[in-house]
PDB file as gemmi writes it, atoms N, CA and C in Angstrom:
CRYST1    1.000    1.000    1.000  90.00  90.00  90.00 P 1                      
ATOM      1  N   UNK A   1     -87.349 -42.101 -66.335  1.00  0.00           N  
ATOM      2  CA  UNK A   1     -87.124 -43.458 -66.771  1.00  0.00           C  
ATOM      3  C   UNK A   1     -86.736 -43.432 -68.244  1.00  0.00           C  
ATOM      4  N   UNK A   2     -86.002 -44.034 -68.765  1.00  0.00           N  
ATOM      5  CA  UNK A   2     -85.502 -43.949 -69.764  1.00  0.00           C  
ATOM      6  C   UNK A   2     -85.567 -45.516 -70.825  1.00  0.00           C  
ATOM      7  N   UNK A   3     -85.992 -45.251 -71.990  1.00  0.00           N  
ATOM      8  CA  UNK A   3     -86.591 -46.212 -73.123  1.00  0.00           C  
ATOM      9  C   UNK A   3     -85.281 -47.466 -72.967  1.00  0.00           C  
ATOM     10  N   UNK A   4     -86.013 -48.562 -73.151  1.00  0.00           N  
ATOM     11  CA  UNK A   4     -85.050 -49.680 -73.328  1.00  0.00           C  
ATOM     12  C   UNK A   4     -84.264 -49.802 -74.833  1.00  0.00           C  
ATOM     13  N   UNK A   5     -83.153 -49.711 -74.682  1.00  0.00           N  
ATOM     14  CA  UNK A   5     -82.132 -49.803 -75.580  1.00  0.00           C  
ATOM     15  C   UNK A   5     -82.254 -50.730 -76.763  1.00  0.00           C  
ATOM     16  N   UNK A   6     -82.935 -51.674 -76.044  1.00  0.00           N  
ATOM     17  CA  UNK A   6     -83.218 -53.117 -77.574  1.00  0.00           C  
ATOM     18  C   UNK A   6     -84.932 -53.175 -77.116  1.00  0.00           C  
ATOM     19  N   UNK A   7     -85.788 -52.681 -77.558  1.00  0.00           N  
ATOM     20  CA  UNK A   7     -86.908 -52.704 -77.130  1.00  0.00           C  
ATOM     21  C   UNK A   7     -87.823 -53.676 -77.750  1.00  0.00           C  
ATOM     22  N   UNK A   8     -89.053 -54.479 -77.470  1.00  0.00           N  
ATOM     23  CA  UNK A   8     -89.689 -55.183 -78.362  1.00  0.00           C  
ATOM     24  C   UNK A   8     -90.072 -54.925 -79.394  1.00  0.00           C  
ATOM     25  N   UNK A   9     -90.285 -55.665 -80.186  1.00  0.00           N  
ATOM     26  CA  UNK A   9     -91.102 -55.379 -82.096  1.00  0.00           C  
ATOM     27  C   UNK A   9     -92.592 -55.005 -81.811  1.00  0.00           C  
ATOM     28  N   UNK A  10     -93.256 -53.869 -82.085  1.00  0.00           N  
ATOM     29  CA  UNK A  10     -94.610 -54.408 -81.780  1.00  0.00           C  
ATOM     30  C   UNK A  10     -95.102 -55.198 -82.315  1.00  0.00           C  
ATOM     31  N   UNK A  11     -94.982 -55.643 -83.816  1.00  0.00           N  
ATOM     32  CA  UNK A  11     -95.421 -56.656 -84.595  1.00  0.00           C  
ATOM     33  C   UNK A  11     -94.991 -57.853 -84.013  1.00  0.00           C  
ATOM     34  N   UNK A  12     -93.880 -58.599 -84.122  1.00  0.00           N  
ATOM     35  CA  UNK A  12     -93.425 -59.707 -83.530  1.00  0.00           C  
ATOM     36  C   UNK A  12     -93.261 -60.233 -82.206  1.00  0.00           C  
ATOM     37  N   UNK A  13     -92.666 -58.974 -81.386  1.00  0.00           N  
ATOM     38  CA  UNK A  13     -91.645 -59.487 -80.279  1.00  0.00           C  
ATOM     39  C   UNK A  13     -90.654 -59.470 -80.234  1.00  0.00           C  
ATOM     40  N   UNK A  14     -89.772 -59.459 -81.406  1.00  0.00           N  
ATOM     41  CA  UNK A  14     -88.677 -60.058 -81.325  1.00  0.00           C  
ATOM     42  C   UNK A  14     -87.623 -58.550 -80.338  1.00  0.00           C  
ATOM     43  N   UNK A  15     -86.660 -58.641 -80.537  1.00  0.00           N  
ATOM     44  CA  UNK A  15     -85.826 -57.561 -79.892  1.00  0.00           C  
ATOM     45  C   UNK A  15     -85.290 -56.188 -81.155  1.00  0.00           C  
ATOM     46  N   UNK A  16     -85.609 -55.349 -81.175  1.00  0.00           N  
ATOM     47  CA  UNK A  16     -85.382 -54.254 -82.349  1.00  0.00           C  
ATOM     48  C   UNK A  16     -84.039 -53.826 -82.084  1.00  0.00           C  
ATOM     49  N   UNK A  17     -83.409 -54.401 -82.726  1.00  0.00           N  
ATOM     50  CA  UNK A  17     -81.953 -53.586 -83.333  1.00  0.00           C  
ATOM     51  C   UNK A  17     -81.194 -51.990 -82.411  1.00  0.00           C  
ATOM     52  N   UNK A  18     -81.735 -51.755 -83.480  1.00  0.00           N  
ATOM     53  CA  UNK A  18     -81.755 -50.120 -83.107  1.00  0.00           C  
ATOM     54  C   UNK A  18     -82.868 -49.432 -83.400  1.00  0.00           C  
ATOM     55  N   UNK A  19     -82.906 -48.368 -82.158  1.00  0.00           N  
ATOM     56  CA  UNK A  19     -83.991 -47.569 -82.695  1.00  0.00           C  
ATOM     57  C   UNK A  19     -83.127 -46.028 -83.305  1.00  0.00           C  
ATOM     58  N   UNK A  20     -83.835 -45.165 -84.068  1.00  0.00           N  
ATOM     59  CA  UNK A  20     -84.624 -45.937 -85.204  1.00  0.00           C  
ATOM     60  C   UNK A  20     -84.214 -46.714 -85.780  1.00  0.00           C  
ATOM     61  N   UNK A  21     -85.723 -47.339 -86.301  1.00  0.00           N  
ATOM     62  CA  UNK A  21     -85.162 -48.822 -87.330  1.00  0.00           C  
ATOM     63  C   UNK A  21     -84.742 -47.615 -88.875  1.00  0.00           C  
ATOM     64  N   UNK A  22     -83.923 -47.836 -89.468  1.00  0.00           N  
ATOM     65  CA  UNK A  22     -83.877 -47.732 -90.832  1.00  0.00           C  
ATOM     66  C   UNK A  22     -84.141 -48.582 -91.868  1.00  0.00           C  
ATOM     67  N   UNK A  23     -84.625 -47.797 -92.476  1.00  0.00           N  
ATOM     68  CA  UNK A  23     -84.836 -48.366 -94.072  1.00  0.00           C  
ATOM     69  C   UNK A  23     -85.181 -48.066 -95.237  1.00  0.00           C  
ATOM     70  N   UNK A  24     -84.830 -48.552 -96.417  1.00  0.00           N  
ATOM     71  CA  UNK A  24     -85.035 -47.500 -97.533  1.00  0.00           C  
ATOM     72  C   UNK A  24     -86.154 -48.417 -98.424  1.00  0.00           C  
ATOM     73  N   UNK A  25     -87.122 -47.658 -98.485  1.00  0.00           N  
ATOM     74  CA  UNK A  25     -88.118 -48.593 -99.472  1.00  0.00           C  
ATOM     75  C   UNK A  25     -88.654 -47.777-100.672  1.00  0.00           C  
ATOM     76  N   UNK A  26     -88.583 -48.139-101.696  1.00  0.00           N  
ATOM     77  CA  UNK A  26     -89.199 -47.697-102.787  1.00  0.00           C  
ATOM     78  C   UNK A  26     -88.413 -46.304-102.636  1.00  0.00           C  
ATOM     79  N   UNK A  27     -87.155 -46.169-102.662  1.00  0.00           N  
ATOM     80  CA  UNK A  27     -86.337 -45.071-103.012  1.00  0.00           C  
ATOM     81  C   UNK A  27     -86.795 -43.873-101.400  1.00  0.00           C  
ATOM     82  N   UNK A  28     -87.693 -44.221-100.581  1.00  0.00           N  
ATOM     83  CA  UNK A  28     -87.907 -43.395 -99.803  1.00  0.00           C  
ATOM     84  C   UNK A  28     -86.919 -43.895 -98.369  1.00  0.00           C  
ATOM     85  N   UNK A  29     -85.974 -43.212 -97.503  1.00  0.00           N  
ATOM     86  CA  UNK A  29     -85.602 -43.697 -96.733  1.00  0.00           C  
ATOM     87  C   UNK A  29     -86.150 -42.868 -95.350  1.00  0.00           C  
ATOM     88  N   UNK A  30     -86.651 -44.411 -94.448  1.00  0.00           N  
ATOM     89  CA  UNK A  30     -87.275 -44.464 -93.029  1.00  0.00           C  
ATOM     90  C   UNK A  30     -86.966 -44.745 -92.142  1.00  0.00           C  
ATOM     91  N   UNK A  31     -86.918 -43.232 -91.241  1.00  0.00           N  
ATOM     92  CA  UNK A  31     -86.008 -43.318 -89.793  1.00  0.00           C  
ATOM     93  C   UNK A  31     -87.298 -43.730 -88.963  1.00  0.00           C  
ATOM     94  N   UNK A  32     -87.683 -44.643 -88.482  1.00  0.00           N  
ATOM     95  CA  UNK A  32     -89.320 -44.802 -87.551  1.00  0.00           C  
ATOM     96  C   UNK A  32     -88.552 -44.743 -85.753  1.00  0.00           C  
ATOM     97  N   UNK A  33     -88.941 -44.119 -85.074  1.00  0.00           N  
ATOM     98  CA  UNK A  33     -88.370 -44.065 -84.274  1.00  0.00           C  
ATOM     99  C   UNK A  33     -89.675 -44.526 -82.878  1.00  0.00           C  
ATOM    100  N   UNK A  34     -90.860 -44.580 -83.267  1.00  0.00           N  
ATOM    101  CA  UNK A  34     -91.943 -45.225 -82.750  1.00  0.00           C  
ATOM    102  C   UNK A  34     -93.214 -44.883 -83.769  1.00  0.00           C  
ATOM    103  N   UNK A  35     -93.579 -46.666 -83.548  1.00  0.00           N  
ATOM    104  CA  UNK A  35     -93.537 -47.470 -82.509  1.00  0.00           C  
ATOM    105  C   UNK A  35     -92.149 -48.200 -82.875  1.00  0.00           C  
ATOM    106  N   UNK A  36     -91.767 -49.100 -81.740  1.00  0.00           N  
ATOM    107  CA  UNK A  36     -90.899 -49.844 -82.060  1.00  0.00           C  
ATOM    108  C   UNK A  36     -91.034 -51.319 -82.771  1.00  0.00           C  
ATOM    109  N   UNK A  37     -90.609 -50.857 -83.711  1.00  0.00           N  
ATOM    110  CA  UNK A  37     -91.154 -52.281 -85.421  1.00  0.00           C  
ATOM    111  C   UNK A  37     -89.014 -52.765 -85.779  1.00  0.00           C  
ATOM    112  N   UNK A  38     -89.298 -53.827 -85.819  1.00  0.00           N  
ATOM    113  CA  UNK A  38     -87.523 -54.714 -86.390  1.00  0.00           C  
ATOM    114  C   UNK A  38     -87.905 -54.352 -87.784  1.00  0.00           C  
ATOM    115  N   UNK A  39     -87.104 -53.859 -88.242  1.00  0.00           N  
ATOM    116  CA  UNK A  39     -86.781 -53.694 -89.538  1.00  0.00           C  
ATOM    117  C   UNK A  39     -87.308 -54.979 -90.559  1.00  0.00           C  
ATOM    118  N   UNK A  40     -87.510 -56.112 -90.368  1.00  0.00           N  
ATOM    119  CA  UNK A  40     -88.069 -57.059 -91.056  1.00  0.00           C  
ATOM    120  C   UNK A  40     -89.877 -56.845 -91.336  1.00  0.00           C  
ATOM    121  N   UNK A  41     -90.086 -56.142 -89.742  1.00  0.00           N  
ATOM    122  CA  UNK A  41     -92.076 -55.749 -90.065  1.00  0.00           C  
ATOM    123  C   UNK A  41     -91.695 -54.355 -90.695  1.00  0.00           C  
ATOM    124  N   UNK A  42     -90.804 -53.687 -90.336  1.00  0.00           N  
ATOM    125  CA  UNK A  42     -91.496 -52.590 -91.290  1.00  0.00           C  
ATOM    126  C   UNK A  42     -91.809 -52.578 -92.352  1.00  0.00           C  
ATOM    127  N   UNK A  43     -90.432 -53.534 -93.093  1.00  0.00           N  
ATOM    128  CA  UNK A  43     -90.487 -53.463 -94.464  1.00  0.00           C  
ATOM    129  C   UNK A  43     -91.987 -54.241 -95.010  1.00  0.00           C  
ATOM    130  N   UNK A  44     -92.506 -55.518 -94.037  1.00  0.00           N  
ATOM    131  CA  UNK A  44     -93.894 -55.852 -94.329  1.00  0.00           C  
ATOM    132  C   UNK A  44     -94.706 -54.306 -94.314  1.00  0.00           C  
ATOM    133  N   UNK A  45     -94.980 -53.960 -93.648  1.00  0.00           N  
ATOM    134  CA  UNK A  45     -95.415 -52.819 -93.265  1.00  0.00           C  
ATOM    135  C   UNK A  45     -95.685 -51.921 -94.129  1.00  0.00           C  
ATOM    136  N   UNK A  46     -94.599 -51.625 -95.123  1.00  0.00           N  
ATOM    137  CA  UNK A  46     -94.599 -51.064 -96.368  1.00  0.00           C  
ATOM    138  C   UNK A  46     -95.071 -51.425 -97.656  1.00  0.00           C  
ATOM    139  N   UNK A  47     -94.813 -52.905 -97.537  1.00  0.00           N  
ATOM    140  CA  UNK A  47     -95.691 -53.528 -98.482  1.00  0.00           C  
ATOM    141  C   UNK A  47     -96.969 -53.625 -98.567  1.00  0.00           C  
ATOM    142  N   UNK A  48     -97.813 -53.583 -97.265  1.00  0.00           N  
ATOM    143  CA  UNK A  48     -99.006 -53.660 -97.152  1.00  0.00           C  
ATOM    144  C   UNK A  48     -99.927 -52.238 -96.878  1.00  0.00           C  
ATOM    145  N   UNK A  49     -99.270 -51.382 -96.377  1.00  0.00           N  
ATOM    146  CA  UNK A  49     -99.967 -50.015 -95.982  1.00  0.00           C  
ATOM    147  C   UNK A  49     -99.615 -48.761 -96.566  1.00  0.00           C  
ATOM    148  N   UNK A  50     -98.466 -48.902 -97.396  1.00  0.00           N  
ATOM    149  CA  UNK A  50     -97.908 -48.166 -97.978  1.00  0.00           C  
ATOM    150  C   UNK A  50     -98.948 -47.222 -99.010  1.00  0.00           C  
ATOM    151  N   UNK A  51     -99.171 -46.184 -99.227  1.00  0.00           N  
ATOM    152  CA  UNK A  51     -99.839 -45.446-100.361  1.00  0.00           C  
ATOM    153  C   UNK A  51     -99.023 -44.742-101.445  1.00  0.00           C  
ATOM    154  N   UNK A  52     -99.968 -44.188-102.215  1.00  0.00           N  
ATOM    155  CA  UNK A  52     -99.412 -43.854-103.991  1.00  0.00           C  
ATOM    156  C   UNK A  52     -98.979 -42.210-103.153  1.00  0.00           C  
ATOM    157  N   UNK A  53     -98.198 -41.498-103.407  1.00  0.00           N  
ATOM    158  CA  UNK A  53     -98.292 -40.206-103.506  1.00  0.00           C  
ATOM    159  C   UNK A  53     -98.929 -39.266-104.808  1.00  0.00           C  
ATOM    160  N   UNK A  54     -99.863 -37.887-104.716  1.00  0.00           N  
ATOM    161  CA  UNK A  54    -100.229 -38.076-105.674  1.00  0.00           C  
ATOM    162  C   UNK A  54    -100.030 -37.334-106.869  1.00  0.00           C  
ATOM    163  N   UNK A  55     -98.591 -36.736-106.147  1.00  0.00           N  
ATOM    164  CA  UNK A  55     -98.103 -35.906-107.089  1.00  0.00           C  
ATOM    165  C   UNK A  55     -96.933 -36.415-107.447  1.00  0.00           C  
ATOM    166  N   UNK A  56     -95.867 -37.764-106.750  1.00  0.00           N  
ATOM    167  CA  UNK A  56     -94.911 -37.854-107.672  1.00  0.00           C  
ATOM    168  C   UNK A  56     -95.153 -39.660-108.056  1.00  0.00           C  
ATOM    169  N   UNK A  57     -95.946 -40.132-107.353  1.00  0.00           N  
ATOM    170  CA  UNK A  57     -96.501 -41.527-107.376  1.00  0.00           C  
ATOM    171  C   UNK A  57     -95.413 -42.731-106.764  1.00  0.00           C  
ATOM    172  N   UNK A  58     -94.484 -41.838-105.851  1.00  0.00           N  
ATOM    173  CA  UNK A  58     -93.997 -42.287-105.125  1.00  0.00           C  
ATOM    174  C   UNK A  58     -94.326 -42.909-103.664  1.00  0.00           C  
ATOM    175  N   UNK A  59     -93.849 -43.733-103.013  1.00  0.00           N  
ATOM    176  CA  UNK A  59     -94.417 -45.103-101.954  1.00  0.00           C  
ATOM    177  C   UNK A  59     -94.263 -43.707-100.763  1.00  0.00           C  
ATOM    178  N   UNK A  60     -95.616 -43.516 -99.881  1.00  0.00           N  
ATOM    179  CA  UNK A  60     -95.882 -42.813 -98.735  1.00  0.00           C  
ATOM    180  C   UNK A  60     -95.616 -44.217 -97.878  1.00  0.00           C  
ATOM    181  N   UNK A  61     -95.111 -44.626 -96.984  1.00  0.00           N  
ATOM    182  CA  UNK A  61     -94.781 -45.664 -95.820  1.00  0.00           C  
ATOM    183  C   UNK A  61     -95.745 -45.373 -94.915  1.00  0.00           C  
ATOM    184  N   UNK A  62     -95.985 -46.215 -94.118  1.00  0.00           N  
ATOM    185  CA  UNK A  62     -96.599 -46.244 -92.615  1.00  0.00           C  
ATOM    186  C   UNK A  62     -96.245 -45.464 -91.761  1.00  0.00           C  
ATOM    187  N   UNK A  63     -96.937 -44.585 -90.914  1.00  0.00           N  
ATOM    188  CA  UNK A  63     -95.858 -43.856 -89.759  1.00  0.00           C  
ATOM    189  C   UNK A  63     -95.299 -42.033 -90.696  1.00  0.00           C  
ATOM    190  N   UNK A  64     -95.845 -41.793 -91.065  1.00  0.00           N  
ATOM    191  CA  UNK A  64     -95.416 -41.050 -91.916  1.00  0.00           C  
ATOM    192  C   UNK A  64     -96.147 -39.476 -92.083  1.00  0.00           C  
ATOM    193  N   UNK A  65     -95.890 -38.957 -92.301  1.00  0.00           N  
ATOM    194  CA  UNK A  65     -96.791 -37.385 -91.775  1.00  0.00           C  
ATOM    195  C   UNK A  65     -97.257 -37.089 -93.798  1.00  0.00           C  
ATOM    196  N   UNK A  66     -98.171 -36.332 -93.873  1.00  0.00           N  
ATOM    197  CA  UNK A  66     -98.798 -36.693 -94.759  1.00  0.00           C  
ATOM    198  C   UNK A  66     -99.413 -34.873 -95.247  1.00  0.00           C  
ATOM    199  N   UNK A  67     -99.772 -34.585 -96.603  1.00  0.00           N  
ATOM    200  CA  UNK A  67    -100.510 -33.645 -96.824  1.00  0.00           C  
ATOM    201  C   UNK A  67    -101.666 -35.011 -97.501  1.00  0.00           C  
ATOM    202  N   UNK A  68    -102.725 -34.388 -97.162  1.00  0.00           N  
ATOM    203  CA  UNK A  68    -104.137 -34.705 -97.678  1.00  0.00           C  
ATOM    204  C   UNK A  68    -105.043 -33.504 -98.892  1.00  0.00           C  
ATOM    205  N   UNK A  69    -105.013 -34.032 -99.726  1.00  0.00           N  
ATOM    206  CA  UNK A  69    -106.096 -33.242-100.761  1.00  0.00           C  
ATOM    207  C   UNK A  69    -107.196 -33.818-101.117  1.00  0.00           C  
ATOM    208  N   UNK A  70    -108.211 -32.946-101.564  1.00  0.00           N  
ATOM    209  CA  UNK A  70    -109.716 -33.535-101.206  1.00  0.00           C  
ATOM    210  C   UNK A  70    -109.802 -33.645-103.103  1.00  0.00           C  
ATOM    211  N   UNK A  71    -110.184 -34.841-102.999  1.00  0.00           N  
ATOM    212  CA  UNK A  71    -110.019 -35.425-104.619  1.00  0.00           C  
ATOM    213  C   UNK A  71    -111.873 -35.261-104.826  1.00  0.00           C  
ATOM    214  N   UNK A  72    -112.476 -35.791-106.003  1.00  0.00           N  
ATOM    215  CA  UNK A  72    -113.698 -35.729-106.600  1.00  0.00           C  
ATOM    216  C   UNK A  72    -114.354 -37.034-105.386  1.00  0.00           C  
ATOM    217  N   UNK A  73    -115.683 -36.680-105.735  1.00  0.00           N  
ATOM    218  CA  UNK A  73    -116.402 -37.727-105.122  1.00  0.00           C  
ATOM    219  C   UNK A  73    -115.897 -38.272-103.331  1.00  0.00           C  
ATOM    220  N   UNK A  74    -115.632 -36.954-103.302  1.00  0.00           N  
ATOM    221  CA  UNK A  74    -115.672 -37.101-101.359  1.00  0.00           C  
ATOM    222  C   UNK A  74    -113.874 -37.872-100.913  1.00  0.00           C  
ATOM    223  N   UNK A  75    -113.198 -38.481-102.017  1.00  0.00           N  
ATOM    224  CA  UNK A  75    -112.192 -39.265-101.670  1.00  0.00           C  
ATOM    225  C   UNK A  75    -110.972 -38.010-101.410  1.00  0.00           C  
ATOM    226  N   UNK A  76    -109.616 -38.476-101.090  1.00  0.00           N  
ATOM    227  CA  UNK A  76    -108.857 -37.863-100.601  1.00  0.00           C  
ATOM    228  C   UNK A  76    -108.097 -38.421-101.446  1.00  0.00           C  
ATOM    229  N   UNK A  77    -106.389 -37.409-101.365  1.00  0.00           N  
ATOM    230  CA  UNK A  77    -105.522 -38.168-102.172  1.00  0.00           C  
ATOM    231  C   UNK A  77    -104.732 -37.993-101.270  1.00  0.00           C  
ATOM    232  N   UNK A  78    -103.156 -38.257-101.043  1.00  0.00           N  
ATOM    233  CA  UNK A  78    -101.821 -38.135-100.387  1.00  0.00           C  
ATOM    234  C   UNK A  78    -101.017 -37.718-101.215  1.00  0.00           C  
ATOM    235  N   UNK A  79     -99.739 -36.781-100.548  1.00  0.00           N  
ATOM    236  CA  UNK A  79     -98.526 -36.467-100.938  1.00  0.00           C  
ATOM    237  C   UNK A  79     -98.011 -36.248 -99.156  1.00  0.00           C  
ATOM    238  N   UNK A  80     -96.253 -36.688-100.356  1.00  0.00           N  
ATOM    239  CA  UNK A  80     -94.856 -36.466 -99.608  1.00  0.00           C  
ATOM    240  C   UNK A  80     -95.103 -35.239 -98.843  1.00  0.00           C  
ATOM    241  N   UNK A  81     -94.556 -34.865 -97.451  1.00  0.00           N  
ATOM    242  CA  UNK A  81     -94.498 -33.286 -97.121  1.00  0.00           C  
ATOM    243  C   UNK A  81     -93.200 -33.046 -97.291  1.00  0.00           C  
ATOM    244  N   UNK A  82     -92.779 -32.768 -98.806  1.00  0.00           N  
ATOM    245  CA  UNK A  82     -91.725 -32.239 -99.344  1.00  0.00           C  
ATOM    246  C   UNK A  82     -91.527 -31.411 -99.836  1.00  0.00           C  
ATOM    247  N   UNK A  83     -90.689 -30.354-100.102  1.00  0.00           N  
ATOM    248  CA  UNK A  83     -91.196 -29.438-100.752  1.00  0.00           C  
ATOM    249  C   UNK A  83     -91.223 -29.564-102.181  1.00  0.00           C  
ATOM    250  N   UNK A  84     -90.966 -30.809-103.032  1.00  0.00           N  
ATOM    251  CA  UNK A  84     -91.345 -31.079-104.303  1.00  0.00           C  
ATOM    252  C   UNK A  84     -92.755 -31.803-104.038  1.00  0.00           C  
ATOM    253  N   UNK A  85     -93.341 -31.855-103.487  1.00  0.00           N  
ATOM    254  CA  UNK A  85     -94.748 -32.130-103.478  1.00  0.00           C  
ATOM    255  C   UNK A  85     -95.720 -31.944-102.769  1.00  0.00           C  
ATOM    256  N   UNK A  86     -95.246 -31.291-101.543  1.00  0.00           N  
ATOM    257  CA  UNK A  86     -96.381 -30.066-100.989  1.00  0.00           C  
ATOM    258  C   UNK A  86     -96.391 -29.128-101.747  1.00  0.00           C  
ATOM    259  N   UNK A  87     -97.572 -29.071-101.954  1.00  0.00           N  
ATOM    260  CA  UNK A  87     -98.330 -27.887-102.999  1.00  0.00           C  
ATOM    261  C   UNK A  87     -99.539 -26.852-102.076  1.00  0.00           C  
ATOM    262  N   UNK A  88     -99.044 -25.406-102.842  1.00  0.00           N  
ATOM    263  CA  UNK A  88     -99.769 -24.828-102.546  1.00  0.00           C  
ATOM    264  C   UNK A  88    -101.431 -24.933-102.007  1.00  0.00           C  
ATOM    265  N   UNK A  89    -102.087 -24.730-101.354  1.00  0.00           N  
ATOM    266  CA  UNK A  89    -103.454 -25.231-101.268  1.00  0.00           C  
ATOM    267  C   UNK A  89    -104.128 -26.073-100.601  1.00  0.00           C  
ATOM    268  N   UNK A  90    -103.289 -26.752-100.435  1.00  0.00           N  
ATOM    269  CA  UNK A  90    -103.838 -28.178 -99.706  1.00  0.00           C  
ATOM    270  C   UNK A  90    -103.908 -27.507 -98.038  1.00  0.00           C  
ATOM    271  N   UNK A  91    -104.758 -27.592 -97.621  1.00  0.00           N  
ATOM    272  CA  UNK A  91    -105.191 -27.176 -96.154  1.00  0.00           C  
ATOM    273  C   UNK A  91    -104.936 -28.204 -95.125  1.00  0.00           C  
ATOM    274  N   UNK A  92    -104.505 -29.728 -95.901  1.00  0.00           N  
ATOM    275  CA  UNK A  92    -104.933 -30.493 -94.347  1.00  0.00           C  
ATOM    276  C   UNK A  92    -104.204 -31.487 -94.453  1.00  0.00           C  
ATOM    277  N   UNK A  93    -103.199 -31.982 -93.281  1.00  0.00           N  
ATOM    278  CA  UNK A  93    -102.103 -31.965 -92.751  1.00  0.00           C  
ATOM    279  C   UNK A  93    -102.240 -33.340 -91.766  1.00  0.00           C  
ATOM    280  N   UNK A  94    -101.521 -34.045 -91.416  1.00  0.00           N  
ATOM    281  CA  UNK A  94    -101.509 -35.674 -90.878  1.00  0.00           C  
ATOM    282  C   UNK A  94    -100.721 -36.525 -91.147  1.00  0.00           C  
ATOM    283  N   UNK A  95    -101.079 -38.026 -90.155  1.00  0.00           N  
ATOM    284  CA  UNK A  95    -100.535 -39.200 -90.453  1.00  0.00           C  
ATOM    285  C   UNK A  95    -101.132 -39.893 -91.274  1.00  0.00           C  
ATOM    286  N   UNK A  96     -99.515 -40.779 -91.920  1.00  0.00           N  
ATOM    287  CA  UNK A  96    -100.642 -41.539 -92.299  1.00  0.00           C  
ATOM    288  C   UNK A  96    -100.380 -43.179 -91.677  1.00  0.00           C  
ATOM    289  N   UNK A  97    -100.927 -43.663 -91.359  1.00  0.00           N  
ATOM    290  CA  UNK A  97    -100.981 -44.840 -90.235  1.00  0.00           C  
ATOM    291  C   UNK A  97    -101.454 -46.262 -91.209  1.00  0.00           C  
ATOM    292  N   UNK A  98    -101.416 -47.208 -90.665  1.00  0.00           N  
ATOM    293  CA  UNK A  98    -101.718 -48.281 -91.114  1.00  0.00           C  
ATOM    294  C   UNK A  98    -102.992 -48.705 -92.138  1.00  0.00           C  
ATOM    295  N   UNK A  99    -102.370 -47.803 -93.112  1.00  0.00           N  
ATOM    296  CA  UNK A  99    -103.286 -48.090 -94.297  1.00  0.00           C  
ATOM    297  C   UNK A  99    -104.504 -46.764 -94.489  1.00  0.00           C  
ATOM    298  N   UNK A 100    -104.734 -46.065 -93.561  1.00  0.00           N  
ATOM    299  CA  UNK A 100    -105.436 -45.179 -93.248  1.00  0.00           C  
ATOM    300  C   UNK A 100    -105.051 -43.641 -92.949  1.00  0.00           C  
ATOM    301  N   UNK A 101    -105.441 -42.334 -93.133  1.00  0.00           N  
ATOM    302  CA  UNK A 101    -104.744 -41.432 -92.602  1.00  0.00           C  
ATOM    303  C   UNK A 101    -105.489 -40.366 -91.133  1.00  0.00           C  
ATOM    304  N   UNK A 102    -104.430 -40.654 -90.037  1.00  0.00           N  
ATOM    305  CA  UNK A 102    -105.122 -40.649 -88.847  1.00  0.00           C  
ATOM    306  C   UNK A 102    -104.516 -38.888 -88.343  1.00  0.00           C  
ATOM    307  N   UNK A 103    -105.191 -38.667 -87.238  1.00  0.00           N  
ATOM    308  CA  UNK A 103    -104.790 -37.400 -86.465  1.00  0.00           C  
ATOM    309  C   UNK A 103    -104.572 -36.267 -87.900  1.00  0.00           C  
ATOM    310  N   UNK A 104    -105.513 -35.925 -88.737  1.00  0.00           N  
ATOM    311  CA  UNK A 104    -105.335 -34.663 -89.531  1.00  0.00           C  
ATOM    312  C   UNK A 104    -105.830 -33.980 -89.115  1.00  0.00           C  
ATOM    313  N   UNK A 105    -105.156 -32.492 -89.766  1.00  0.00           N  
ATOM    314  CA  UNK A 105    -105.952 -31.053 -88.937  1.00  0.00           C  
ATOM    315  C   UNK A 105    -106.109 -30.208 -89.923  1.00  0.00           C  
ATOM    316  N   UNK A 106    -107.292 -29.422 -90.278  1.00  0.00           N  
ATOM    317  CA  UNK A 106    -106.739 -28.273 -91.326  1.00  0.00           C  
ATOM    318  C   UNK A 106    -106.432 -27.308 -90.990  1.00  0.00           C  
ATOM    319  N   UNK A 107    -105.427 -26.341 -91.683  1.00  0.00           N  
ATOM    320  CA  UNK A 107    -105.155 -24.987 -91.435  1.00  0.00           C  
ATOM    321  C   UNK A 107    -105.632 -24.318 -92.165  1.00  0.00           C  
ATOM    322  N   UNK A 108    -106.040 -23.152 -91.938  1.00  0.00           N  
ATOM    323  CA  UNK A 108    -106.775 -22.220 -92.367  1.00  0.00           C  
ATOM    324  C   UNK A 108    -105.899 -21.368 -93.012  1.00  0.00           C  
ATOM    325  N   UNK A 109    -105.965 -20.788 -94.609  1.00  0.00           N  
ATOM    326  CA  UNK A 109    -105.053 -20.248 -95.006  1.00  0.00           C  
ATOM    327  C   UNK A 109    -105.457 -18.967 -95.100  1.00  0.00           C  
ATOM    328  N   UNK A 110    -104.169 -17.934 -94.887  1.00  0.00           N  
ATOM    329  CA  UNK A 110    -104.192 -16.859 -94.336  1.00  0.00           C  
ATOM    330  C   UNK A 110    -104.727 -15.958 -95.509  1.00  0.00           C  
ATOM    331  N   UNK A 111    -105.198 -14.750 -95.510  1.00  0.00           N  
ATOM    332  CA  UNK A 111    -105.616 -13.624 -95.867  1.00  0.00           C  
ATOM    333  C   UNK A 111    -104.646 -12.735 -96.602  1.00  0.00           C  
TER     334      UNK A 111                                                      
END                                                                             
């Protein structure tokens, strides 16, 4: 069975464009290819769930795969998985989802 061509917004309803939605926010450009969001929620989307990166302090978006570093006092920080800001060290690896960062895993670094 094969995905519907104009599929619903999950946010709205309305009918999504194209998938992926594109868009460029805060200099970062976003191919989201699910869930299916109209380009009008994503960009909400970004405004509201969006995080700091914490090495170039650039906008991490919703939907977005993520390095995690373990900051002071138990908190975490985010970066781009770019190679200007994945950094050595960081063990642990994820989304980052609606305001939150979901499904991480650490890897164990080698010997």
């Amino acid at each position: 069975m094969s995905p519907s061509k104009n599929p619903p917004c999950q946010e709205c309803g309305e009918k999504v464009a194209s998938i992926p939605t594109c868009l460029e926010y805060k200099g970062e450009e976003i191919f989201l290819f699910y869930p299916a969001v109209c380009q009008s929620c994503l960009e909400k989307l970004c405004e509201i769930y969006s995080t700091e990166c914490a090495n170039c302090g650039g906008a991490i978006p919703p939907y977005s795969n993520v390095g995690i570093l373990k900051a002071g006092g138990g908190q975490n920080q985010y970066i781009h998985m770019t190679t200007q800001c994945n950094t050595p060290g960081n063990a642990f690896y994820g989304y980052w989802g609606k305001g939150t960062a979901r499904e991480y895993v650490q890897i164990e670094a080698c010997s």
